[in-house]
N, C-alpha and C positions, 0 to 999 in steps of 0.2 A: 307390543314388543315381547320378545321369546325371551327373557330371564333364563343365566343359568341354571343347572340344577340344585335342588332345593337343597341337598348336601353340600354343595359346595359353597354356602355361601353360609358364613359365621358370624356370629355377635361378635362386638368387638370389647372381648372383656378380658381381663385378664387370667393365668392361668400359672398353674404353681411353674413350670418350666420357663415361665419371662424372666427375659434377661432385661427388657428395657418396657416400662410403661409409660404411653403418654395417655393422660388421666383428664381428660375434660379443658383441653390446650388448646385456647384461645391465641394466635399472635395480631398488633395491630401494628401499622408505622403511622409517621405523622401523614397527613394528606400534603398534596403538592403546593408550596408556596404559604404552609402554615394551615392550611383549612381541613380545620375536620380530620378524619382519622380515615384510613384505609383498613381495613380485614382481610388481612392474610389467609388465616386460620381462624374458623369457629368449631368449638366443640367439640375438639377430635380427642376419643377416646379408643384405643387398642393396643395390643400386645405385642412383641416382636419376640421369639420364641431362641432360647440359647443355641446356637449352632444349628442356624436355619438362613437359608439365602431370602431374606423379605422385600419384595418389591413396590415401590409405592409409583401406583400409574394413573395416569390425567391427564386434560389439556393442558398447553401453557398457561400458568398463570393460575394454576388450580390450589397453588401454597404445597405441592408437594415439595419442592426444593428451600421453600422457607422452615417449613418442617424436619427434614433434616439438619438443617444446619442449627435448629434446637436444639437436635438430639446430642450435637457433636457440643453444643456448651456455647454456642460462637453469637448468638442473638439470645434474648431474653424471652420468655413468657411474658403475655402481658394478663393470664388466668391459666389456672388448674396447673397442673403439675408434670416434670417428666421427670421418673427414675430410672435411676441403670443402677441392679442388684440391689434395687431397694434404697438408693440415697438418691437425695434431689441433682441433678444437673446444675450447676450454678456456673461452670465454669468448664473452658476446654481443659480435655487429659490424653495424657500419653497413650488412655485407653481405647479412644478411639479416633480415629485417625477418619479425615476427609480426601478424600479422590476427586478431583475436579475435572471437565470438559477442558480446562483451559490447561494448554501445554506449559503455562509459565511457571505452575510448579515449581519443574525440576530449576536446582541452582545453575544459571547458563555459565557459570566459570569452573565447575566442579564436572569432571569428567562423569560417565554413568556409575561407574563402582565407586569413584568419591560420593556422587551424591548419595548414592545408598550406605553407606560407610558413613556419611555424615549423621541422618536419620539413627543408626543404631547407638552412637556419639553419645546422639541427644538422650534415647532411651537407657543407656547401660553407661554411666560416664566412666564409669571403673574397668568396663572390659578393655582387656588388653587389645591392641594394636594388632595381631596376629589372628585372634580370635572374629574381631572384627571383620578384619580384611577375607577369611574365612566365608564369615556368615554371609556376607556380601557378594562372594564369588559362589556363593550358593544359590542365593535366590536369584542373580543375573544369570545363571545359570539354568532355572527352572525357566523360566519366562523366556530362552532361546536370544539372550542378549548376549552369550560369553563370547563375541566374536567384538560387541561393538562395546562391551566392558572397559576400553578407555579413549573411545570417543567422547566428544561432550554435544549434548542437547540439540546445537541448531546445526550436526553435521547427520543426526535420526531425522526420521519420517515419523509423522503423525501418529500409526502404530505402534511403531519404534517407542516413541516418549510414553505411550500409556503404558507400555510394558516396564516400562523402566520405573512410573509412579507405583507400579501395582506391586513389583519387587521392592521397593523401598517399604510401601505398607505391608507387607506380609512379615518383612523382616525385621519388625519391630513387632510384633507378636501382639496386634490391638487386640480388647476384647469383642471391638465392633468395629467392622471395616466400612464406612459410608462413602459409598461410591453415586454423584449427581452426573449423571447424563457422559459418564466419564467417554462414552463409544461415541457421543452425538457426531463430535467431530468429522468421524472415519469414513472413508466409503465403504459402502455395500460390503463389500468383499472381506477388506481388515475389520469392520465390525461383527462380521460371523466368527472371522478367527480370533478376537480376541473374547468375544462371550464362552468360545471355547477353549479357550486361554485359564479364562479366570474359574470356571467350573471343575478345570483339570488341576487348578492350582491348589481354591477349595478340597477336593476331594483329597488331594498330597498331605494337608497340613492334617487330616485326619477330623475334619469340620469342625475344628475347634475355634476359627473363626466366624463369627455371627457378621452376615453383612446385611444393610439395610441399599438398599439399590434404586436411583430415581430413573424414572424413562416416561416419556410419550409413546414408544414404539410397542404394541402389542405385541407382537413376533419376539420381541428382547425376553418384555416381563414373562409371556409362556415357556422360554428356554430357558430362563434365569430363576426365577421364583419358587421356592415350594408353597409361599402363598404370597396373593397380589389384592393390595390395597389399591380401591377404584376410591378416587377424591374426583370430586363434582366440583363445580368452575367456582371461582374466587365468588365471596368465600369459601374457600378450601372447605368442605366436609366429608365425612365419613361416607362413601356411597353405598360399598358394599367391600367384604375380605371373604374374599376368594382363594379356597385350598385346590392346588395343580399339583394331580401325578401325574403331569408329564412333564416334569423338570428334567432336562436334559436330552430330553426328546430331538429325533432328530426332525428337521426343519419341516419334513412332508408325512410327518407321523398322522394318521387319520384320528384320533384322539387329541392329538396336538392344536390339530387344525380346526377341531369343532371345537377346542375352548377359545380358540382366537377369534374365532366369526362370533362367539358367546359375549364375548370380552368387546369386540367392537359394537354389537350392536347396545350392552350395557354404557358402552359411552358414549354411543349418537342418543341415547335417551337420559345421561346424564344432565340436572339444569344448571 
């Protein structure tokens, strides 16, 4: 099997610019009907870098989306540790905000700028009413919704609603944005436009947003990533961390495209 090149492929340790460490992070659940334990996660130790887009890519079922949802505070470690700026994760925070595949997110009675208006509520409860309505008709506005800004939920398309979840996160200013398979949904077409949604959005806020991003799709994590975590099948481990300068690449970039044929054949020999 042809392994990437030997530069691009990094220990997975930590470095003074981590903003989040997961440190030797084992997860298990119970097994089905009481028996035995399941392994989500064994042993995964790496770095996810301040104001950097980090992708964590695998088959189904490889714990990269149980991992995440660590990160965010939302399930338990059952070994080692994760820190964000150096304190244990014990618990979710307003600092990092989760992005889901699933449309049901958004509140279905609360028009698109209520629901974003709600969210900043939660984060700022003292900000005035004006200020709000403001921020909110800003970030609906970045993401190309100020047309459907008092529609509500089930009168948007599939794209529509992820735009609408990704204004809502941006405008509460997480330290870490974790986005699971948030495109899985979309066809072809609104999942290009929204990879190029969310890069242009990143690039606005001045990347002072750190995001962690789950995907199965190769083509995603090489447009998305400036490095992508390879997890090998359940249990989840550490395969390899992969640094891509071709973040942002466009789709038929000849560099782009030799880290994806790099990238797939890394995971037909993942076990």
């Amino acid at each position: 099997m042809r392994m990437p090149n030997e530069q691009m492929i990094a220990v997975a340790a930590g470095t003074s610019d981590a903003l989040v460490e997961v440190d030797r992070v084992s997860i298990q659940f119970p097994g089905s009907r009481g028996r035995g334990t399941v392994v989500a996660v064994e042993d995964v130790s790496v770095s996810i870098r301040r104001g950097e887009k980090f992708v964590l890519l695998g088959p189904s079922g490889c714990g990269k989306s149980t991992l995440l949802t660590a990160i965010g505070g939302f399930i338990p470690v059952s070994s080692g540790e994760i820190r964000v700026d150096g304190k244990a994760v014990t618990r979710p925070s307003m600092n990092r905000v989760l992005v889901f595949q699933d449309f049901g997110q958004l509140l279905p009675w609360r028009t698109v700028v209520n629901n974003v208006e709600w969210a900043i509520a939660k984060r700022w409860p003292k900000m005035g009413a004006k200020e709000r309505a403001e921020r909110a008709c800003h970030y609906i506005e970045r993401v190309g919704l100020g047309v459907q800004a008092q529609q509500y939920p089930n009168t948007l398309s599939g794209g529509q609603k992820q735009r609408c979840a990704i204004a809502r996160a941006f405008a509460i200013q997480p330290e870490i944005l974790l986005m699971d398979e948030p495109f899985g949904a979309l066809d072809a077409i609104n999942r290009e436009k929204m990879q190029h949604e969310l890069n242009r959005l990143w690039d606005a806020e001045d990347k002072r947003v750190t995001i962690a991003f789950v995907t199965h799709d190769v083509n995603e994590a090489v447009h998305l990533g400036h490095r992508v975590m390879v997890m090998s099948r359940g249990p989840g481990r550490l395969r390899a961390l992969v640094d891509n300068p071709n973040v942002g690449s466009p789709p038929h970039d000849a560099s782009a495209l030799k880290l994806v044929d790099e990238l797939r054949e890394l995971l037909k020999d993942t076990p």
